[in-house]
C-alpha positions as CSV (number, residue, x, y, z in Angstrom):
1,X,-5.2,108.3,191.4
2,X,-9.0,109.3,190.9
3,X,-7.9,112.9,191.3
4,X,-5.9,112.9,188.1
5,X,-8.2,114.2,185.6
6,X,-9.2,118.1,186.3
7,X,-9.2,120.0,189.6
8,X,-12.1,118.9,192.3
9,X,-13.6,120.4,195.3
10,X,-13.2,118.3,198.0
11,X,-15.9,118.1,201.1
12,X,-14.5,116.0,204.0
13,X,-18.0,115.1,206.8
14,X,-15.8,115.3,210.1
15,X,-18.5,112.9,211.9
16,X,-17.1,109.2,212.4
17,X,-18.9,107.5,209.8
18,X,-19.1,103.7,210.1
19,X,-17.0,102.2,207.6
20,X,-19.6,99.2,207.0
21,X,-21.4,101.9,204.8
22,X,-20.7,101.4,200.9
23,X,-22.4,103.6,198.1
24,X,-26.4,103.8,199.3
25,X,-25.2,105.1,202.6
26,X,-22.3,107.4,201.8
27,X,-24.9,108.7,198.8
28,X,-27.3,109.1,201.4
29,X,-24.8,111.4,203.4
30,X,-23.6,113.4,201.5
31,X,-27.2,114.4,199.9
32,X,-28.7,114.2,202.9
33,X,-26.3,115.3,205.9
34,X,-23.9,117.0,203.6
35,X,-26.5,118.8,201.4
36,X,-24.6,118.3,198.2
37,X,-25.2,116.7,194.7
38,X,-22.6,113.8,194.6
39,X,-23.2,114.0,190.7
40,X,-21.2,116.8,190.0
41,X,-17.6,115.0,189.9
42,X,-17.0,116.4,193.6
43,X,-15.0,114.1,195.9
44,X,-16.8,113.5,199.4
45,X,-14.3,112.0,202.3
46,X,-15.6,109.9,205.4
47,X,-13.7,108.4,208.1
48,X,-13.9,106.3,211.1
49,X,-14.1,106.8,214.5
50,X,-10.2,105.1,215.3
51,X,-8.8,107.5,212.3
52,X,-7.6,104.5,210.9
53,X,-9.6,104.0,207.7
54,X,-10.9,106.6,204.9
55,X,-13.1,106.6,202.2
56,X,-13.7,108.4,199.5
57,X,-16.4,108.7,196.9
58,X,-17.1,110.3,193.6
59,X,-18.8,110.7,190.1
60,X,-16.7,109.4,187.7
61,X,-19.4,110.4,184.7
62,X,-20.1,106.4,184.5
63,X,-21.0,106.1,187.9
64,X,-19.6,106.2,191.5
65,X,-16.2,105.5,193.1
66,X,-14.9,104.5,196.4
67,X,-11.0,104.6,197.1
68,X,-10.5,103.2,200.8
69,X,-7.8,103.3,202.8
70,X,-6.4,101.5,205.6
71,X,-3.4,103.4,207.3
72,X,-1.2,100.8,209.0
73,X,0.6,103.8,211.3
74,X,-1.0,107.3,212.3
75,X,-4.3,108.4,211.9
76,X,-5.9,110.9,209.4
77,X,-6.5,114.0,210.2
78,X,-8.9,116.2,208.7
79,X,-8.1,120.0,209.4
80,X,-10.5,122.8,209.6
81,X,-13.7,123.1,211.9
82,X,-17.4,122.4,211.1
83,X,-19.1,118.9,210.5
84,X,-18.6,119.9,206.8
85,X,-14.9,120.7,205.3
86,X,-13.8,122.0,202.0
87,X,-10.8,120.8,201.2
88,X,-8.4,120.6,198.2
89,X,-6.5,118.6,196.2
90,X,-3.3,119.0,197.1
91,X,-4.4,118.7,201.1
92,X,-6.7,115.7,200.2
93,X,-3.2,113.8,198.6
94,X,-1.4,114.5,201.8
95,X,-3.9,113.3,203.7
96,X,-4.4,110.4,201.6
97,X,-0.9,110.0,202.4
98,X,-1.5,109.6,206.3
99,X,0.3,113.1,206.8
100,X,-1.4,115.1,209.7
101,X,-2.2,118.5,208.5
102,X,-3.6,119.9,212.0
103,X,-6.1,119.6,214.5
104,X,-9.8,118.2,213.2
């Protein structure tokens, strides 16, 4: 997975983001809404509105990522409060993993 190589803070944007968007406007989030540097090897997660799709994109010291994915049951579920959420990890792998974590 693109977590694999050394230990990454993880900022989830809790908005519904429109899943249409690809690397100019999840860049333009997260510099812009999410006031961070998306250079720094961070990973930055966005979902949709139905829960049913994720994305997540990072700096892999070449140039950017994107993992989506699609769950075919459940929903993800981002947990904490505030339209910007620090995750880890270990959470970000089980919610990769479509298992709900708590209230977003």
């Amino acid at each position: 997975m693109f977590l694999e190589s050394r230990p990454h803070k993880v900022y989830a944007y809790s908005i519904p983001v429109d899943m249409r968007k690809s690397f100019n406007g999840l860049l333009h989030l997260t510099r812009e809404v999410l006031k961070e540097d998306p250079l720094c090897g961070d990973v930055y997660v966005f979902t949709n509105r139905s829960g049913k799709l994720m994305k997540c994109l990072v700096w892999d010291r070449t140039g950017f990522v994107i993992v989506a994915k699609r769950l075919e049951s459940g929903r993800f579920k981002i947990p904490g409060v505030g339209v910007k959420r620090e995750l880890n990890d270990h959470i970000l792998r089980l919610i990769f993993d479509g298992i709900a974590l708590g209230g977003s």
